[in-house]
ChimeraX commands (.cxc) that place a marker at each C-alpha (Angstrom):
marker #1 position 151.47,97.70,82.67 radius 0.5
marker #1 position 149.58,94.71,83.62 radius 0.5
marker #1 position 146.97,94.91,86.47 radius 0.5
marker #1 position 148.03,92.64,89.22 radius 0.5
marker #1 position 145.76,89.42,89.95 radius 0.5
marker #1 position 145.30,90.67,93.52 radius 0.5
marker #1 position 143.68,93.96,92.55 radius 0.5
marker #1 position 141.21,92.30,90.24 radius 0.5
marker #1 position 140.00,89.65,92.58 radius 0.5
marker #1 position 138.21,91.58,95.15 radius 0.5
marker #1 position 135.85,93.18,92.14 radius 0.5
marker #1 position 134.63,89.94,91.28 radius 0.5
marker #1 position 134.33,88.57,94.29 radius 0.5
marker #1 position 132.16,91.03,94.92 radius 0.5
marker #1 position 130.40,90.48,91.97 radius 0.5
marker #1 position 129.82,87.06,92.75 radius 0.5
marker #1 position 128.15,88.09,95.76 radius 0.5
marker #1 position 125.91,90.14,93.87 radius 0.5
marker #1 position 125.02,87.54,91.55 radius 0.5
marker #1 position 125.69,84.48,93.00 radius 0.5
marker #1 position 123.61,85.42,96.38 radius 0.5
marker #1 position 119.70,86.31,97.14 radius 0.5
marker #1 position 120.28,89.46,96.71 radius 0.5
marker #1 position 118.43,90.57,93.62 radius 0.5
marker #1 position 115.25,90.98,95.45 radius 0.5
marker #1 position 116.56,92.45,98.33 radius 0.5
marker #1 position 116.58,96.09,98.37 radius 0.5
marker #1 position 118.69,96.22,101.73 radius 0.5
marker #1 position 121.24,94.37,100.57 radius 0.5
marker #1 position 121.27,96.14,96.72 radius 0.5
marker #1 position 121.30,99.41,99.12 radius 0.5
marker #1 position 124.38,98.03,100.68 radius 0.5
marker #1 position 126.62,96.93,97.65 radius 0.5
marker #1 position 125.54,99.89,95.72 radius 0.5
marker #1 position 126.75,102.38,98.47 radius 0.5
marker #1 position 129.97,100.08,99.27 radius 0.5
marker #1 position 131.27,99.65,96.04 radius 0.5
marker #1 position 130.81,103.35,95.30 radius 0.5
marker #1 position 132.56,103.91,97.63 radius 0.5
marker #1 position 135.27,101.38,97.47 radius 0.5
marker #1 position 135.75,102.72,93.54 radius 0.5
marker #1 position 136.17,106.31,94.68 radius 0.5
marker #1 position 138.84,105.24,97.06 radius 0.5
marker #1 position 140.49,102.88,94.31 radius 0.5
marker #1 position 140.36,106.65,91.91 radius 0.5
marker #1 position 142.00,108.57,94.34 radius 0.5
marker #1 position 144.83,106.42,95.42 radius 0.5
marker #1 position 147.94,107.69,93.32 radius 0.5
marker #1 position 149.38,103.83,93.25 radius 0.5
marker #1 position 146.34,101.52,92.85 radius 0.5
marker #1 position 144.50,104.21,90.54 radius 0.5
marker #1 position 147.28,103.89,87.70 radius 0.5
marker #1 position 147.47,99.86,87.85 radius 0.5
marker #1 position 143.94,99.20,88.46 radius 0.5
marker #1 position 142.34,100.70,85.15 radius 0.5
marker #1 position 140.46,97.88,84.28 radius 0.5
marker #1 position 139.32,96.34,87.60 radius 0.5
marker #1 position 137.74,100.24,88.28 radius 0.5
marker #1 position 135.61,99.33,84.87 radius 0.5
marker #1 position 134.45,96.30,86.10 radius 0.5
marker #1 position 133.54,98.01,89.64 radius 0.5
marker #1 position 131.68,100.84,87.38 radius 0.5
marker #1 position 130.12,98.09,85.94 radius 0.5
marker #1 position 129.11,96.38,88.84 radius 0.5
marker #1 position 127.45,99.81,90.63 radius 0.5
marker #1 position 125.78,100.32,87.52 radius 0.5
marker #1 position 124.23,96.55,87.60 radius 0.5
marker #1 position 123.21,96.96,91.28 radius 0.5
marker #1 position 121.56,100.07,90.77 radius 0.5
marker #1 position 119.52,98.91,87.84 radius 0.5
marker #1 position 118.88,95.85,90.26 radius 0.5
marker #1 position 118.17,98.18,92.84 radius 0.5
marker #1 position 115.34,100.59,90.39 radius 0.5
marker #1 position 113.84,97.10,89.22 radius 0.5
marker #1 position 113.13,96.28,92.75 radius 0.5
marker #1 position 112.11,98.91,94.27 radius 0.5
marker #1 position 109.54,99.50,91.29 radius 0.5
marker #1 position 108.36,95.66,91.57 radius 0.5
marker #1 position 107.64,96.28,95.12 radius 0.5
marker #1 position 105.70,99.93,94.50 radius 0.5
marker #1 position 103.69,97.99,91.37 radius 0.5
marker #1 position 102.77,95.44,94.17 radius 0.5
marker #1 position 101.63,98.27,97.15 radius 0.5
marker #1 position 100.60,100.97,95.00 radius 0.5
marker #1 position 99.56,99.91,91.59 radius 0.5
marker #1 position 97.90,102.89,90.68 radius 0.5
marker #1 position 101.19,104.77,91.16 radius 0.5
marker #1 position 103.21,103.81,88.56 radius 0.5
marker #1 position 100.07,103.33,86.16 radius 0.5
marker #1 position 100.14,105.47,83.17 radius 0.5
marker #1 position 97.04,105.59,82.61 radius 0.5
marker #1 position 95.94,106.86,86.28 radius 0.5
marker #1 position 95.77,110.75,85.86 radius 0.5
marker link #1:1,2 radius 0.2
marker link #1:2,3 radius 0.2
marker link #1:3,4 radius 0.2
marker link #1:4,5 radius 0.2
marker link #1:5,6 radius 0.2
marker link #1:6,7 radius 0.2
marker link #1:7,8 radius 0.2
marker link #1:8,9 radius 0.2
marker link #1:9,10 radius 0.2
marker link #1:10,11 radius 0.2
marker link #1:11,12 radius 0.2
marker link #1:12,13 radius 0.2
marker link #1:13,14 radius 0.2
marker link #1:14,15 radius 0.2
marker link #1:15,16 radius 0.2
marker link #1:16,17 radius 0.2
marker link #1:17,18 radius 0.2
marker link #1:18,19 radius 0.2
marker link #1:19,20 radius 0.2
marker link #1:20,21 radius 0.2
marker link #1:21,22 radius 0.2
marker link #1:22,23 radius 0.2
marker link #1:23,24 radius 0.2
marker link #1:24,25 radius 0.2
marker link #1:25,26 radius 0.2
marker link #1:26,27 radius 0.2
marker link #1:27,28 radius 0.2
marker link #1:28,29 radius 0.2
marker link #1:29,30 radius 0.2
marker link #1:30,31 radius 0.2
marker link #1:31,32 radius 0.2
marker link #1:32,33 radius 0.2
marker link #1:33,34 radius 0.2
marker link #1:34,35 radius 0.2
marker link #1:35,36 radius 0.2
marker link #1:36,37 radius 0.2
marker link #1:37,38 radius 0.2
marker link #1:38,39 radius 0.2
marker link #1:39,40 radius 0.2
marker link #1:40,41 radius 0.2
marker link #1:41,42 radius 0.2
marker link #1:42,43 radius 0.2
marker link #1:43,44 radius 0.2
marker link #1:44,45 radius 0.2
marker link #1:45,46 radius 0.2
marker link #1:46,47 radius 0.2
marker link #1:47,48 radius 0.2
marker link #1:48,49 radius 0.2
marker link #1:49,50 radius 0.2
marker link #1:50,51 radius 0.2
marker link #1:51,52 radius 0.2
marker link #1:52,53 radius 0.2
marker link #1:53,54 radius 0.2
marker link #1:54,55 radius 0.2
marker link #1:55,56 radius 0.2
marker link #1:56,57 radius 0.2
marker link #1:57,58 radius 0.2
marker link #1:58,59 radius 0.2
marker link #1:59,60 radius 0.2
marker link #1:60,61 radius 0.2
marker link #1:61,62 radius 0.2
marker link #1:62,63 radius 0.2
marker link #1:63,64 radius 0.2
marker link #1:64,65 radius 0.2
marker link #1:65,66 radius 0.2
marker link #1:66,67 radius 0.2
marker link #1:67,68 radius 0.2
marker link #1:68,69 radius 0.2
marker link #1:69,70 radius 0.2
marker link #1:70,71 radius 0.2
marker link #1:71,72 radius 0.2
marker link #1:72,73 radius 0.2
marker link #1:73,74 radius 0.2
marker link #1:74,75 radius 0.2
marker link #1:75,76 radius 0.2
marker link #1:76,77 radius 0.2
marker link #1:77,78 radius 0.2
marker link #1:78,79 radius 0.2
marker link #1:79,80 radius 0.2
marker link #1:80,81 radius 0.2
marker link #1:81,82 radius 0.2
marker link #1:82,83 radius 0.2
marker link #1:83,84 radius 0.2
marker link #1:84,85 radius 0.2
marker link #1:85,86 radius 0.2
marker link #1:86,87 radius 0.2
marker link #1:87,88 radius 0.2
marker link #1:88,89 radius 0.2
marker link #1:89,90 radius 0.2
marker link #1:90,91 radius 0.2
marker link #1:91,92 radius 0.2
marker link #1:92,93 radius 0.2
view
């Protein structure tokens, strides 16, 4: 079974936005696709007709949550490096 064009579309447009955007520096907006999309691919998992056609697109959406929480992590510890170097310092004991 083929995965209809209009179930993939949404995924990428959303990772456009993630890309595509300012948003790699931003940890509001990172906050905000990471906790949409989650919850957008639980939804897309639990619906009995979209679930079964939509194997693939859920990958990519995995794929995406994973990129904007590694996006998120690199952020948020480029911003605690800046404030509070000696936090993340391994050498500070």
């Amino acid at each position: 079974m083929t995965v209809p064009h209009g179930v993939v579309y949404p995924f990428l447009r959303i990772n456009g936005v993630l890309f595509w955007q300012q948003n790699q520096s931003n940890p509001g907006s990172l906050s905000f696709w990471l906790a949409n999309t989650s919850e957008l691919l639980h939804f897309v998992k639990q619906d009995r007709d979209i679930g079964a056609v939509s194997i693939a697109a859920q990958n990519h959406l995995a794929d995406i949550i994973h990129l904007a929480f590694s996006l998120l992590t690199t952020c948020l510890q480029s911003e605690l490096a800046h404030t509070m170097p000696a936090f993340l310092s391994p050498h500070s004991g």
